[in-house]
N, C-alpha and C positions, 0 to 999 in steps of 0.2 A: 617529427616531420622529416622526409627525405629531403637531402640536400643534394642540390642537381650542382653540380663541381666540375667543372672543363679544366684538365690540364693544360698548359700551353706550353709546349715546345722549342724554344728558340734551336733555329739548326746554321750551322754555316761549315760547309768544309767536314763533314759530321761522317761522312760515309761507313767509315767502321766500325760506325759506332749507334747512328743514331735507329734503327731496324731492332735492332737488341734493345737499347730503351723503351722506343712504343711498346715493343711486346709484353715486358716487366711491367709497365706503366697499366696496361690491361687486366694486370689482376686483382688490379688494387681500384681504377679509376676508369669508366669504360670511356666516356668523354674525354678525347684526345684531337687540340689542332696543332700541328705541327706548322711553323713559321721559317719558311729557308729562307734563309738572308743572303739571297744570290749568290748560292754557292757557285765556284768554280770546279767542285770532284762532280762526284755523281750520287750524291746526294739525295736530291732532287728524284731522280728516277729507283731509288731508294724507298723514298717515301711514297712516289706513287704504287708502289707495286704494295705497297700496306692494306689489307682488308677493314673498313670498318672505323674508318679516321678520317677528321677534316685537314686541310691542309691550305696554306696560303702560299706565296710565291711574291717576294722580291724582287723585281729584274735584276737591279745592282743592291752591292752592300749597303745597306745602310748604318748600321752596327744593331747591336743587341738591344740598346732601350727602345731601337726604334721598333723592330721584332716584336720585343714585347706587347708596346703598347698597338699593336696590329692584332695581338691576342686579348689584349684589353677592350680592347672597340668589338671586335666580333663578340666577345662576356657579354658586353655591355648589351648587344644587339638582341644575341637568344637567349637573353635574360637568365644568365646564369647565376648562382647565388653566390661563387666564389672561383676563386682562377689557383691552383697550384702552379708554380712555373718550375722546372725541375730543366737542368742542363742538358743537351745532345750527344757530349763526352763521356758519360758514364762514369763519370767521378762521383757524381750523386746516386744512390741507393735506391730503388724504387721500394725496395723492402722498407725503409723507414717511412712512406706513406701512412701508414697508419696512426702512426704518433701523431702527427698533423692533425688527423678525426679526432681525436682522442679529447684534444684541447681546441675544439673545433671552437665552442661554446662561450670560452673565457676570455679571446683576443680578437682583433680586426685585423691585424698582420700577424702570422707566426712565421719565424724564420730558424731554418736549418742549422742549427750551431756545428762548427766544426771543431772547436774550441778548446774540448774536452778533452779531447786527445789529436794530439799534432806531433806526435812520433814520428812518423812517416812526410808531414808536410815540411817541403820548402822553409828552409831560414828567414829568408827574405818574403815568404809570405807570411811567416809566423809572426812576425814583428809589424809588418806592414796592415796587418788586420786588427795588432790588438792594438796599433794609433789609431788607425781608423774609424775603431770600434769605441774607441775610450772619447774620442771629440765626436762622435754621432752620440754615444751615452748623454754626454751634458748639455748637445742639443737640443737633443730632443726628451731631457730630465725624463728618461727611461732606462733602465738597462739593459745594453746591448753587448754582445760578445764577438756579434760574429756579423759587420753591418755589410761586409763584402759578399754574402750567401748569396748565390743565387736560387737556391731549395726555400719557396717558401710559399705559402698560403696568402692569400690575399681578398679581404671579401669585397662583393660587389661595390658595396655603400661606399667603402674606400677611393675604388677606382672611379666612380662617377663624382664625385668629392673634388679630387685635387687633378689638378692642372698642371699636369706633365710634359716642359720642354726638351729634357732631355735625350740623346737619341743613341746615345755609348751606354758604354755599361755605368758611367754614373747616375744612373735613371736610377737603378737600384738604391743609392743612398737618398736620390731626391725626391722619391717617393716616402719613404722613412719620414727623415726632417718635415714633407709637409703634410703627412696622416697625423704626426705629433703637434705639429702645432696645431692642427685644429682638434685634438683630444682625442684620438684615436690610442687604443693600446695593442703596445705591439708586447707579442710572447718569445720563448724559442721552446724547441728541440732537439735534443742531441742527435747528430746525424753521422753515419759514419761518412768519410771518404778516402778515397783511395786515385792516389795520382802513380799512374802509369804510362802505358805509350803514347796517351793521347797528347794532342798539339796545341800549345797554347797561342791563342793569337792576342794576347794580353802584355805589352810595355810597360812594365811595371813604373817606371821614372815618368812615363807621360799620365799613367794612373794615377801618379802621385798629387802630382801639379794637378791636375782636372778634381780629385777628388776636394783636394782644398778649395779651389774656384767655387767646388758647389757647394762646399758646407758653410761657404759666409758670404754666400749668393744669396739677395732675397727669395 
């Protein structure tokens, strides 16, 4: 059976970036919404000159889970079977798309693992993901390597399921915690990535604090 699969796009500030991923994302995925989170570059006019793509519009930031879940509701709407959400910055591989298909079958969340190799990544993210990742593991008594990804698969059933208030990017672990408690199994995939000129707009010290809030948040 064909699986009808929508990538969603979170974009903010993406300009140089995010034109080159829709197009990578195309050869793999032809369903593509791209989501600006009120960018201030030019972005925006970026994305509309794209052929052949839905697109949503922010006025202000709202952050990423909020994004997200903007691509979540429009799934849910034209009845998609399942959402990839893959980043604007090109840190994530649109070539590893396939691994995703692969193990399409086995999981209700598959997520990006970056894990396997972190030669190249940040110290302070190397550490900070495998805390992260080791109290989401025992939360959610599954194992997880990499709970910080934002490269991941997600099926429909899931997102019409759980009840998502989060509106940062800790959306991403609070979705995890509550597909696991209701019995959902989450997978990974090795993914590569590569951190180069792009611009993080990620505080990692207020990441921190917010992360813990949400993992022993009901």
């Amino acid at each position: 059976m064909k699986r009808k699969i929508l990538t969603t796009i979170p974009c903010y500030n993406s300009e140089k970036f995010v034109e080159r991923v829709v197009k990578d994302v195309m050869k793999y995925i032809k369903d593509i919404l791209v989501v600006d989170d009120g960018s201030k570059d030019n972005s925006l006019n970026k994305i509309k000159k794209i052929k052949n793509i839905d697109y949503l519009v922010h006025k202000k930031n709202k952050g990423k889970g909020a994004a997200l879940k903007t691509g979540f509701a429009y799934a849910i709407k034209k009845r998609y079977d399942a959402v990839l959400t893959i980043d604007s910055d090109y840190q994530h591989k649109p070539y590893d798309i396939p691994k995703f298909l692969d193990v399409y079958d086995n999981y209700d969340i598959i997520l990006g693992s970056r894990m396997h190799n972190t030669k190249n990544m940040p110290l302070r993210r190397v550490l900070a993901n495998k805390i992260s990742s080791y109290l989401t593991s025992k939360r959610c008594r599954q194992k997880i390597t990499d709970s910080q990804s934002g490269y991941r698969l997600i099926k429909i059933e899931v997102l019409k399921d759980v009840n998502l208030k989060r509106n940062d990017y800790q959306m991403e672990t609070e979705i995890l915690l509550k597909a696991a408690e209701k019995g959902y199994k989450i997978g990974e995939v090795d993914i590569d990535t590569i951190y180069g000129s792009e611009v993080s707009h990620i505080n990692p010290f207020l990441i921190t604090i917010k992360f813990f809030k949400t993992l022993f948040s009901k």
